[in-house]
N, C-alpha and C positions, 0 to 999 in steps of 0.2 A: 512346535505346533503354532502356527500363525493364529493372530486373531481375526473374525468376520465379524465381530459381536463386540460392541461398547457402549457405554452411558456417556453420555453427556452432561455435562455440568457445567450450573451458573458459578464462576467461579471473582463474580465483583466484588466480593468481602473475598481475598486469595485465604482468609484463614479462617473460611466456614465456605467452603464449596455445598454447594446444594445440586445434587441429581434432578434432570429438568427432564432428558427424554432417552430411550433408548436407540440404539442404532445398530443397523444388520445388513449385510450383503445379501440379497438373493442369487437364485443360479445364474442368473443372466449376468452380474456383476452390478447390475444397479445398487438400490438402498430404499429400508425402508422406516423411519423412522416415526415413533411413537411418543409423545410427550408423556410423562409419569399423569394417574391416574389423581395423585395426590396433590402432583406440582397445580394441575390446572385449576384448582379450590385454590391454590393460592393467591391473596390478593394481590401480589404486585407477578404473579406471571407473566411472563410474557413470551411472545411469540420470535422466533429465532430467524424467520423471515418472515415478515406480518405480510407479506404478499401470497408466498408460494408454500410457505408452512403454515400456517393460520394454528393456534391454537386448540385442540380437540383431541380425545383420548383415541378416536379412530387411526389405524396405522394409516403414513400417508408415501408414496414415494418419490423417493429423490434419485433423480436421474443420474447416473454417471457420465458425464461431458465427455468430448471426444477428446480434453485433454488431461484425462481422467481427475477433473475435484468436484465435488458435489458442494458447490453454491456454497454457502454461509459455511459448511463445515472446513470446507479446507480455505475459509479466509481465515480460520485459526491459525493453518499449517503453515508447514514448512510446502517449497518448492524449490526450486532451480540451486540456489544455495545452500537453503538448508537441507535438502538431501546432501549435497556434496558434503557439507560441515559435520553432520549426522554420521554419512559413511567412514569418514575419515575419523570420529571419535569411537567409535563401536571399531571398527577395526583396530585402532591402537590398544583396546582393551581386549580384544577376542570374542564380543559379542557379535551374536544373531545381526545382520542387516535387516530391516525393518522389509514384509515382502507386500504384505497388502491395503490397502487404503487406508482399513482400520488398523494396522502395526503402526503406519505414520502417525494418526492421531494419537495414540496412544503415547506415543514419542515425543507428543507437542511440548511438553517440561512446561505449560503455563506459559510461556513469553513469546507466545505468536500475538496477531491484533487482536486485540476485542478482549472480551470476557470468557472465553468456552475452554474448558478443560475437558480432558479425556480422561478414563479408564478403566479396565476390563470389563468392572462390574461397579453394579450400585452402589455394596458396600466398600467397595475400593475407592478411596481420593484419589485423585487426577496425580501424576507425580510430580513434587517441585522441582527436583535437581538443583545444583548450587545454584545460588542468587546469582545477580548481575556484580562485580565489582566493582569498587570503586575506578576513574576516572586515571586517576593516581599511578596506577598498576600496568599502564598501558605504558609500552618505551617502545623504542627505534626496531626491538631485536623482535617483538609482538606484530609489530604492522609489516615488517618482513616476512614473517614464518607464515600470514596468515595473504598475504599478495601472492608467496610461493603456491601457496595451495590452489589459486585462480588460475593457477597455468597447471601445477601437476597434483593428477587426483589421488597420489600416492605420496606427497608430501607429507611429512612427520609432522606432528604437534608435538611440542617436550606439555611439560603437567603442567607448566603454569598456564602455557597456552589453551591447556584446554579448560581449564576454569576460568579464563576471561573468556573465552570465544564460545561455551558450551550455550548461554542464551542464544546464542547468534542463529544454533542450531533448530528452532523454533518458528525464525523469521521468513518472509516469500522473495521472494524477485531473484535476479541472476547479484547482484551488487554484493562483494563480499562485506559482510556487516555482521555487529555485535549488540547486545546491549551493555551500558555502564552507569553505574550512578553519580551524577556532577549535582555540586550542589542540593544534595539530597534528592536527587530528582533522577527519575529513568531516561537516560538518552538512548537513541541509537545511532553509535560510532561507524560509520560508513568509509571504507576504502577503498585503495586503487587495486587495480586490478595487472598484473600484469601487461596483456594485448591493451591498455586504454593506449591513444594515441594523443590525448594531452592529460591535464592534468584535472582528473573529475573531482576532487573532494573541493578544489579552490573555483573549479568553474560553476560547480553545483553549488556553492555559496553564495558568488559572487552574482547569481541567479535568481537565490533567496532574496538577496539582497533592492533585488530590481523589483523583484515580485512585492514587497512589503512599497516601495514607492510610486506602484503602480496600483496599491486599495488593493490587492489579491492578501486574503488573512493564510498567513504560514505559522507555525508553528516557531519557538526560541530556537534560534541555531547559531552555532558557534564555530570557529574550523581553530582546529592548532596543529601543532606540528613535532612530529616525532622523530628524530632526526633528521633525514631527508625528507620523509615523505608528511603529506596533508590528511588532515582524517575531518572529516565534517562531524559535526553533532549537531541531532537534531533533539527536540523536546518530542517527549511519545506524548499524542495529544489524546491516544486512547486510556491514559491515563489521569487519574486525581491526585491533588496535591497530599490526599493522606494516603494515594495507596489504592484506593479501589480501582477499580477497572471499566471499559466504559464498553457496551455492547456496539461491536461493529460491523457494519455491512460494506461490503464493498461492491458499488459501481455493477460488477460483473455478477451479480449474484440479486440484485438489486433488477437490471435489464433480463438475465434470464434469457440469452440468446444465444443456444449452443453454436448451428450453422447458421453464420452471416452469409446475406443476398445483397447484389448489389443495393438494392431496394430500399435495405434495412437502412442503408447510410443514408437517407434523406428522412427515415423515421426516427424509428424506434431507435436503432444502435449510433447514438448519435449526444451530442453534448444536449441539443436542445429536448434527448427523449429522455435525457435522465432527468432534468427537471422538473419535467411532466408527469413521468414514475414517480417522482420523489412529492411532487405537490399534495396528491390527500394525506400522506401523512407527516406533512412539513406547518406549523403553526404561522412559518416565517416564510412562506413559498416566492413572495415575489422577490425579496430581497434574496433566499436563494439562489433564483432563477435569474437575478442579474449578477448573481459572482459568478454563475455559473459562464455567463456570456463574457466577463471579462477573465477569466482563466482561458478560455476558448482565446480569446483574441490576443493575450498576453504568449500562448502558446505559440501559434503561430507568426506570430512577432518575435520570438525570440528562436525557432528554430526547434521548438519541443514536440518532434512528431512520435516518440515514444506517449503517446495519451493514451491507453490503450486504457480498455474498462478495469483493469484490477487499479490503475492508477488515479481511481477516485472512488470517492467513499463516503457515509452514512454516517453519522452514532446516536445511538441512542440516548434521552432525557432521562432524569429519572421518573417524569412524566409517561412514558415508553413513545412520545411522540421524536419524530429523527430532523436531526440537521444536518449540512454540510459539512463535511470536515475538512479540514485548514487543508491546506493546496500541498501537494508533497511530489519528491522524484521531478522537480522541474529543471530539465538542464537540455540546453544546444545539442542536434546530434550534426555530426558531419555531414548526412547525407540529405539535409532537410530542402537544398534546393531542387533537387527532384520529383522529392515522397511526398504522397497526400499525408494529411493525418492519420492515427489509426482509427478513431472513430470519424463520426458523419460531422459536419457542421454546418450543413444547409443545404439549397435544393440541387448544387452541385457533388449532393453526397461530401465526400473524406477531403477535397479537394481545398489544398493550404491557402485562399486569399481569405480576405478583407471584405471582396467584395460577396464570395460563398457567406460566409459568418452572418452582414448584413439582410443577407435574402430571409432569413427566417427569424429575424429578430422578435417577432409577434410570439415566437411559441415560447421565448424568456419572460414575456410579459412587459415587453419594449415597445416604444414607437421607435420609428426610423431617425429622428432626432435625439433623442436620450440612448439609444444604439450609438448611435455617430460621435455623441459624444463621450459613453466611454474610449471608444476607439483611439479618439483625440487624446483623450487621460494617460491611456495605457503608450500610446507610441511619444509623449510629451516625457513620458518617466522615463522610456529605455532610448534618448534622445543622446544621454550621457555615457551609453554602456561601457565604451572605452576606458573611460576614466573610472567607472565603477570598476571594471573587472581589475584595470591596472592598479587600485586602492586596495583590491581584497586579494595582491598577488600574483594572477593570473601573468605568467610572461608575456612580453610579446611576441612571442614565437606563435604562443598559444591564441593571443588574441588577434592575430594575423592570419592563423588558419579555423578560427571560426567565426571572422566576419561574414563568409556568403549566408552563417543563419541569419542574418540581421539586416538583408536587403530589402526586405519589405518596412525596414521602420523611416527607411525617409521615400521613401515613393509614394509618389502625390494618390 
């Protein structure tokens, strides 16, 4: 029996989850969801998207996207990979495949982003499943079993594999990734992928790296190495140092824009519409609204046309007012001298210059001079990329075939 029927829960204290709203499928496949009658008396309630769910015991609904997630709830979920990671642990054990939106969530085991746990029912908590493991536990024979599985979806897991990789099952994007604990802390261990064509755990650092001396705020990250291959770690920034969990929105749930129109990339679907989304309930809006322009312009300086809206994000205060979150997924793609970006960046709509970025600098809350001069900051810091990527590893093979991202940082 599939499920269509779940609760929701605040799960920032992980060892006192609280039931916040119900959630249900209608015939059409949409959603409708109800916040608890009790939770909205509560003083620190809060609302799960303060835009598009507002707080109120009336049922409200939520639309199923054309790519089937419903907004703030599946930015808990799994996607592209954790289905993959999901299916491959259920089938080594002979469990049910997860069939409908609500079996996903219900599968979430807690270590998707943010704060929201699933499960059947109100008096049911969300399920943990094993922890993340330590750091320690990961070797040569681990980052192999789990790169095989990128290429074949019927790749075995032996038992240890699946207790280091079972958080992983949790997390979104295509990137085969885990969570582990370093230094008492939650990372997420990021690897290579079979099909990659250079080497992403050392380019994606070597990235981080430009991004923190470029003023873009990233998250702690570390790369090491597992025999042969590179494993990035990053610091989960949706997380506290004791442990709680931090309500998170993401970008695309945030915009609320199922079908894009050309249109949209000169508005709304667009770096400078998140900003403007994000402004009444940012305390800190302008200084968001100029990271936001220098992520924009660090992007297309370095060749990062994967920006796509799940690839930015919100968190919540314990205030319940939202900020920006640390910059994340920034890395070179091969194909970036052709491709616009994936969202807008000015009145050129998605179109990757410098000089698109500048045309609407007014709606980051920029003049054309304090625009210009971050531009100046950000292409003065990736001035040295060479030698950055050549210090964090990167071969020259590899740094040779992703110099054309990097044409625009010396053009006048």
């Amino acid at each position: 029996m599939h499920q269509t029927a779940c609760t929701v829960f605040d799960c920032s204290d992980p060892a006192a989850p609280r039931p916040v709203a119900g959630f249900a499928l209608d015939a059409d496949g949409d959603g409708l969801l109800g916040y608890g009658k009790r939770y909205v008396l509560q003083e620190d309630a809060f609302a799960l998207d303060p835009l598009h769910l507002p707080l109120g015991v009336a049922p409200q609904r939520v639309r199923r996207r054309r790519d089937g997630s419903f907004g703030v709830l599946s930015d808990a979920g799994p996607n592209a990979w954790g289905v993959r990671l999901t299916s491959s642990i259920n089938r080594k054990y002979g469990r049910a495949q997860p069939v409908t939106p609500v079996d996903w969530f219900v599968h979430c085991w807690q270590f998707g982003s943010g704060c929201l746990g699933f499960s059947a029912h109100h008096s049911m908590l969300p399920q943990a499943g094993p922890g993340p493991q330590p750091l320690s536990r990961l070797d040569a024979r681990q980052a192999i079993a789990i790169e095989a599985l990128t290429g074949d979806a019927d790749a075995e897991l032996d038992e240890e594999a699946v207790r280091l990789f079972f958080p992983g099952a949790s997390l979104g994007g295509v990137r085969p990734k885990t969570v582990v604990l370093h230094e008492g802390l939650e990372y997420i261990a990021k690897f290579s992928r079979l099909d990659d064509r250079f080497d992403v755990p050392a380019v994606e650092y070597a990235t981080l790296r430009l991004a923190h001396a470029a003023g873009i705020d990233v998250p702690d990250f570390e790369l090491v190495t597992l025999g042969r291959h590179s494993v990035l770690l990053v610091a989960r920034f949706d997380r506290t140092v004791d442990g709680r969990r931090i309500h998170y929105l993401s970008a695309n749930s945030l915009i609320d824009i199922d079908q894009v129109e050309p249109e949209h990339y000169r508005s709304r679907y667009s770096y400078a519409g998140i900003a403007e989304t994000l402004r009444p309930l940012d305390d800190h809006a302008q200084a968001d609204s100029h990271a936001l322009f220098r992520r924009m312009v660090f992007n297309i300086l370095v060749g990062n046309v994967d920006d796509h809206m799940r690839n930015h994000a919100v968190l919540m205060g314990l205030d319940g007012r939202y900020r920006l979150s640390p910059a994340f997924d920034l890395l070179p793609h091969l194909d970036a001298a052709y491709l616009p970006q994936s969202i807008g960046v000015g009145s050129d709509g998605a179109a990757s210059t410098l000089g698109n970025a500048l045309s609407q600098c007014a709606r980051f809350l920029l003049k054309q001079n304090e625009a210009q001069q971050i531009i100046d900051e950000v292409r003065t810091a990736l001035s040295s990329w060479p030698q950055v990527f050549a210090e964090s590893g990167v071969t020259r093979t590899d740094i040779r075939l992703l110099r054309p991202c990097f044409d625009q940082v010396g053009q006048a």
